[in-house]
DSSP file (Angstrom, degrees, kcal/mol; ACC not computed):
  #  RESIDUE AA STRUCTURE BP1 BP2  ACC     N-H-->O    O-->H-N    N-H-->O    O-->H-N    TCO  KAPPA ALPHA  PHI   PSI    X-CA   Y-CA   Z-CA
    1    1 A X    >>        0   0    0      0, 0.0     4,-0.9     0, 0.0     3,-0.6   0.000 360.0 360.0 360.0  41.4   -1.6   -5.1    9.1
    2    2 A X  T 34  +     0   0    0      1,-0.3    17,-0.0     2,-0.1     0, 0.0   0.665 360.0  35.1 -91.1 -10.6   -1.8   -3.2   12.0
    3    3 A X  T 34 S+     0   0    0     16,-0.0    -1,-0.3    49,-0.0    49,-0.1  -0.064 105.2  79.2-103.9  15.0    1.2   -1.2   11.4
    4    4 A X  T <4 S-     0   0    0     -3,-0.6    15,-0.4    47,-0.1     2,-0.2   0.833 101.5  -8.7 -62.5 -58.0    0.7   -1.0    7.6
    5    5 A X     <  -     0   0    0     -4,-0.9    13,-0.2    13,-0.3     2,-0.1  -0.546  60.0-172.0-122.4-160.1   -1.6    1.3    6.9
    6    6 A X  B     -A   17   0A   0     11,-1.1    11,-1.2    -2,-0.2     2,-0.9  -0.672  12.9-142.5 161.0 142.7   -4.3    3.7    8.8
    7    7 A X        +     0   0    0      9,-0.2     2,-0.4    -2,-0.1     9,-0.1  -0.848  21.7 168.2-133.3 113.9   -6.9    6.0    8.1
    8    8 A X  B >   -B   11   0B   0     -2,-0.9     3,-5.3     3,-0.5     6,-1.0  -0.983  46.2-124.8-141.8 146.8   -7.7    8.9    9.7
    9    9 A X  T 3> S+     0   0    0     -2,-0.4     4,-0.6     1,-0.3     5,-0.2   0.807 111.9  51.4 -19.9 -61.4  -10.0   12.2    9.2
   10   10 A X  T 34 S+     0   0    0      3,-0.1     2,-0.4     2,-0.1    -1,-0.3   0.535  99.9  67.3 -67.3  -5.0   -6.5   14.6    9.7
   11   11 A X  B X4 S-B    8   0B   0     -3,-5.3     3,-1.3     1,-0.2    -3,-0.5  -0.977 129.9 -29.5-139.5 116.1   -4.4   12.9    7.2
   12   12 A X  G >4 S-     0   0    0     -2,-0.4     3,-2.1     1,-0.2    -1,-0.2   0.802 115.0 -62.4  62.7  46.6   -5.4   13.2    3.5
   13   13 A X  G 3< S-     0   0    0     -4,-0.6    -4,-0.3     1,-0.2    -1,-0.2   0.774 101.4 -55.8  45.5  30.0   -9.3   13.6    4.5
   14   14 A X  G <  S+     0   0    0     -3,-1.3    -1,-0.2    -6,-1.0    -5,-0.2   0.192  95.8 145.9 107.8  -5.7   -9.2   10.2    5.9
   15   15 A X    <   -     0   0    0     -3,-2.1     2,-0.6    -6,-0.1    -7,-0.3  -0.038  63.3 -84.4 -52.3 149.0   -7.9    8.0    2.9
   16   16 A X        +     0   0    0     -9,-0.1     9,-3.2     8,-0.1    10,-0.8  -0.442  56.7 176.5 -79.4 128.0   -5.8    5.3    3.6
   17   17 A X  B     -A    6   0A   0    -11,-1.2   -11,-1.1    -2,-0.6     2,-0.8  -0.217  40.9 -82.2-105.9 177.4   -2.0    6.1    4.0
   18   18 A X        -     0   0    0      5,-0.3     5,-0.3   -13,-0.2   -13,-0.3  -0.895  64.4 -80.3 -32.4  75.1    0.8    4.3    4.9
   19   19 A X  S    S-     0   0    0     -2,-0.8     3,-0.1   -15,-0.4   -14,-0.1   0.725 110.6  -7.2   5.3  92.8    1.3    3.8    8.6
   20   20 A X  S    S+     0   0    0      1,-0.4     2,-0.2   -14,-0.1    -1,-0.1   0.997 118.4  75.3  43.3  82.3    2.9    7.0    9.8
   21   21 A X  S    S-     0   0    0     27,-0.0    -1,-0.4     0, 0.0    -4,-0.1  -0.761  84.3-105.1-171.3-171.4    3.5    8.8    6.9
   22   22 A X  S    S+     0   0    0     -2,-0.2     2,-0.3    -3,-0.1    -3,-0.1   0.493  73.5 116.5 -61.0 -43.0    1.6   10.9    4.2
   23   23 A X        -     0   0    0     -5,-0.3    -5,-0.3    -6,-0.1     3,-0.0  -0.254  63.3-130.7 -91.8 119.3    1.6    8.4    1.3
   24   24 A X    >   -     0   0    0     -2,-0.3     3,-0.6    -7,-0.2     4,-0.3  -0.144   9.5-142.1 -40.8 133.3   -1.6    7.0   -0.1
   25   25 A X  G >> S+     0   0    0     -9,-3.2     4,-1.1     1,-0.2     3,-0.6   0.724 106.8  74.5 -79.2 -24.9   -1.2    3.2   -0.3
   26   26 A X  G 34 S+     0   0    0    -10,-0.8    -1,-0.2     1,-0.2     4,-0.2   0.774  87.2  63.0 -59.7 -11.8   -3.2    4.1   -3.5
   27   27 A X  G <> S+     0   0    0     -3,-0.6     4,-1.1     2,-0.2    -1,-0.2   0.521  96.2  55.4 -77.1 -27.8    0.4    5.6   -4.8
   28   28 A X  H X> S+     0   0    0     -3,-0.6     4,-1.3    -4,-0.3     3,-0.8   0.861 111.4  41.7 -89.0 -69.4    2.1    2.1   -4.7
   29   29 A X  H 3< S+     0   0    0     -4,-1.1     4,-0.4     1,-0.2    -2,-0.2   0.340 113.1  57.8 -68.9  13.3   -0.6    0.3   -7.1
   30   30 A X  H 3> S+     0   0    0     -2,-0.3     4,-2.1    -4,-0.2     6,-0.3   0.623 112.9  34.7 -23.0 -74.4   -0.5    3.4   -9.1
   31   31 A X  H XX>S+     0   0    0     -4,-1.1     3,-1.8    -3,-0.8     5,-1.4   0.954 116.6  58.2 -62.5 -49.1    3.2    3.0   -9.6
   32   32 A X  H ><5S+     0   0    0     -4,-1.3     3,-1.8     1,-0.3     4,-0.2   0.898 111.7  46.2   0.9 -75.6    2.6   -0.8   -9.7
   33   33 A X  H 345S+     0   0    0     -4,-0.4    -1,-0.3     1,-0.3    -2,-0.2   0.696 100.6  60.0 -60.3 -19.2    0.5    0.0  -12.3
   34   34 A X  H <<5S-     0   0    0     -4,-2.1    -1,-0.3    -3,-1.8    -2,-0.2   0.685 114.4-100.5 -72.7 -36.7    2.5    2.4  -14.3
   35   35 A X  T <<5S+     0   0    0     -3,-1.8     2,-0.5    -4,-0.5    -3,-0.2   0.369  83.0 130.2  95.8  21.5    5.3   -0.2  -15.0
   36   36 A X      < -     0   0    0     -5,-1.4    -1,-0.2    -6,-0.3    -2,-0.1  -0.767  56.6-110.3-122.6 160.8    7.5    1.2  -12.5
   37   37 A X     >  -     0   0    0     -2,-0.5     4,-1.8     1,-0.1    -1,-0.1  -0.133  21.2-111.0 -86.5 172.9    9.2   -1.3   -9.7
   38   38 A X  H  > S+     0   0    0      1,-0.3     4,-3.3     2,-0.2    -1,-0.1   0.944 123.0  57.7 -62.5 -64.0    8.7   -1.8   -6.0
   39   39 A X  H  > S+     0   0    0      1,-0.2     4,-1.6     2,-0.2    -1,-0.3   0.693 100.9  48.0 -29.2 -48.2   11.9   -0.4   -5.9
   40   40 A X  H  > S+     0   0    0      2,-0.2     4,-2.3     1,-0.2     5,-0.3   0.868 109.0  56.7 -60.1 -48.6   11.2    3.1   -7.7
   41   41 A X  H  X S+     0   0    0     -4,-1.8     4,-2.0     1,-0.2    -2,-0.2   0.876 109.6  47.5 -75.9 -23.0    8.2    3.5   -5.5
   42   42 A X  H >< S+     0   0    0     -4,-3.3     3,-1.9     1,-0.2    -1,-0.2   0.990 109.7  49.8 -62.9 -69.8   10.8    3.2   -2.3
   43   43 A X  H >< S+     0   0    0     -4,-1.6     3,-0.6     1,-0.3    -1,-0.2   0.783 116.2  42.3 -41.8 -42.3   13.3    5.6   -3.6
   44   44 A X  H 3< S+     0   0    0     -4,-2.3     2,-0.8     1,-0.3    -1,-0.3   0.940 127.3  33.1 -71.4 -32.3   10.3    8.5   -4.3
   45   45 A X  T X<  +     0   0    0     -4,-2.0     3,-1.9    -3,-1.9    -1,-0.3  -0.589  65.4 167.2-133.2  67.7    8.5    7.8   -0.9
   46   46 A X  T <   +     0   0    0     -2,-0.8    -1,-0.2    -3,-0.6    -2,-0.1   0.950  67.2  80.5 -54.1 -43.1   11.6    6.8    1.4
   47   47 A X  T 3  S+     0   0    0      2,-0.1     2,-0.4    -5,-0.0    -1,-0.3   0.828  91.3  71.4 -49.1 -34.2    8.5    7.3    5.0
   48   48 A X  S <  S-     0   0    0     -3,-1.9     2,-0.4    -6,-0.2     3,-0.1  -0.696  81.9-144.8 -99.3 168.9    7.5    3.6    3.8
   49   49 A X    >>  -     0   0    0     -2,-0.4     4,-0.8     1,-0.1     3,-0.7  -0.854  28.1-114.9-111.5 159.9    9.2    1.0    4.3
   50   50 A X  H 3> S+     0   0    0     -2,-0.4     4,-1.9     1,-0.2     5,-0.5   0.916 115.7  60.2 -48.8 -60.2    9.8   -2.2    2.2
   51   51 A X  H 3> S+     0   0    0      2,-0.2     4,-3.5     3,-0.1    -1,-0.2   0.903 113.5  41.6 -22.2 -69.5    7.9   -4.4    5.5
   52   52 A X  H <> S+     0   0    0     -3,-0.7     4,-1.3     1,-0.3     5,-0.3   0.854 109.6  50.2 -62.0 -75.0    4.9   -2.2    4.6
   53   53 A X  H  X S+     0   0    0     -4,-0.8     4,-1.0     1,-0.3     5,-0.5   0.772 114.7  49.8 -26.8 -74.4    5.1   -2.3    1.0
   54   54 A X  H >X S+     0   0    0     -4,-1.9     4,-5.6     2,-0.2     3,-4.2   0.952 105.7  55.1 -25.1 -71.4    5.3   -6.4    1.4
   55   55 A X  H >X S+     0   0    0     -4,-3.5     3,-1.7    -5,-0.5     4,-1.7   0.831 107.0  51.3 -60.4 -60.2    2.4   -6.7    3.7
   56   56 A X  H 3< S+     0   0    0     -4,-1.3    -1,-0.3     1,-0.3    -2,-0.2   0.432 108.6  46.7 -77.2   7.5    0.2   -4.9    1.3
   57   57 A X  H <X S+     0   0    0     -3,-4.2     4,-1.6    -4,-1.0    -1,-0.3   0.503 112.2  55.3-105.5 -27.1    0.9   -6.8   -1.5
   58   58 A X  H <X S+     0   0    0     -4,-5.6     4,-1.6    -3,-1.7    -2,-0.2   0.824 108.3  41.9 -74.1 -20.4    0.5   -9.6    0.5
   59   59 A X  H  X S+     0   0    0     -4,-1.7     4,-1.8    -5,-0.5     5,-0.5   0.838 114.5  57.5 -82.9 -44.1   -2.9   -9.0    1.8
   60   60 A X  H  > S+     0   0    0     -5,-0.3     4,-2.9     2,-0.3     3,-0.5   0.954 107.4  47.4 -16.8 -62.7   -3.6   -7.8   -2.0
   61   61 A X  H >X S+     0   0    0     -4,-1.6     3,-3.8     1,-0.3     4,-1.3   0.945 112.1  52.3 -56.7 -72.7   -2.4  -11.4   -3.1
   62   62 A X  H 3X S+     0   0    0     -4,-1.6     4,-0.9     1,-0.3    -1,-0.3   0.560 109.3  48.8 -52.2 -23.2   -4.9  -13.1   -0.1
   63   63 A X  H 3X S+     0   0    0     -4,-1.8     4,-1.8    -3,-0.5    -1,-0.3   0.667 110.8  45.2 -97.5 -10.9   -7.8  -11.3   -1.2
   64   64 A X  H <X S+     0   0    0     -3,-3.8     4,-2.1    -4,-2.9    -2,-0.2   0.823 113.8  53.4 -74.7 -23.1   -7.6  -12.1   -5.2
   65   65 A X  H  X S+     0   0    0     -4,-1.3     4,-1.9    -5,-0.2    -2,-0.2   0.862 114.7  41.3 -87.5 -38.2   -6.9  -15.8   -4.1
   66   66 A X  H  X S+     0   0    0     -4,-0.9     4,-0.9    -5,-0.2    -1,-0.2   0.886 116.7  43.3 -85.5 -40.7  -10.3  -15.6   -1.9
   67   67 A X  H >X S+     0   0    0     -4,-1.8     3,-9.9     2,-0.2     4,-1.4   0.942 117.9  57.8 -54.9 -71.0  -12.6  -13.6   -4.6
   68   68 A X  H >< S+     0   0    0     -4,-2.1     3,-0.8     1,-0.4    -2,-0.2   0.795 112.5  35.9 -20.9 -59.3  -10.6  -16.4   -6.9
   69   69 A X  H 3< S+     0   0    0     -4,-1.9    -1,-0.4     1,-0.3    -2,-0.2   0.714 109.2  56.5 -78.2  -4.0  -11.9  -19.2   -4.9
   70   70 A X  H <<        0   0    0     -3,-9.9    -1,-0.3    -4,-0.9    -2,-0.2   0.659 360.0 360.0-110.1   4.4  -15.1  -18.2   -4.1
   71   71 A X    <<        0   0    0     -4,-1.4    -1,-0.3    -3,-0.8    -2,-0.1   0.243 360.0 360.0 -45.5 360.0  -15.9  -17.8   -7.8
């Protein structure tokens, strides 16, 4: 994920964003959450892209599968 996200002090008091851009990766599980598609979240926030969006729903997936297992 080294070009998914990044978190620094100057952009949005240091929360984690979407790899050169503005947008909170907390704004995709938001929408996620909302009922609203992968798709929707593209069209509002065109600065990520669909790569990015993947990979963090893929690291997502790898870390429920590891809490999962280590249960």
């Amino acid at each position: 994920m080294d070009k998914t996200v990044e978190m620094d002090q100057e952009k949005l008091s240091g929360i984690m964003v979407f790899y050169g851009t503005r947008v909170p990766v907390r704004n995709l599980f938001d929408y996620l959450r909302n009922g609203e598609s992968v798709k929707e979240f593209l069209e509002d926030f065109p600065s990520v892209s669909y790569e990015q969006v993947r990979e963090i729903l893929q690291e997502a997936e790898f870390h429920l599968e590891r809490k999962h297992d280590a249960a």
